[in-house]
Steps between C-alpha positions, in 0.01 A plus 500: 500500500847614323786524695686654219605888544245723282636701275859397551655433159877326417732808372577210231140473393570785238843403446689425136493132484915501482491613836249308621743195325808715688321489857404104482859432367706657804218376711542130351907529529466648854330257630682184391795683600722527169840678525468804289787399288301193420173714446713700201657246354199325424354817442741548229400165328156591513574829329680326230210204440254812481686697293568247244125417507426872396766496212381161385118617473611865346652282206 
């Protein structure tokens, strides 16, 4: 016997896999506590490594 719910399926299921990404990412930051200045900043380097691994495969 299943004690899952019947039925009951995640909002997130049918979700776009960014924010799927976007809801495990403020869930990951949340819980190990990171300042939100922190959060951007690295944020920002992130941005910049994945940008300049789009231009870098578009050449």
């Amino acid at each position: 016997m299943s004690l899952d719910k019947p039925n009951k399926s995640n909002p997130l299921d049918n979700a776009p896999d960014e924010i799927k990404l976007a809801v495990d990412l403020i869930y990951l930051l949340e819980s190990n506590e990171v300042e939100p200045e922190t959060a951007l900043a690295a944020i920002e380097i992130v941005k910049h490594d994945l940008e300049n691994k789009i231009s870098a495969k578009n050449c």
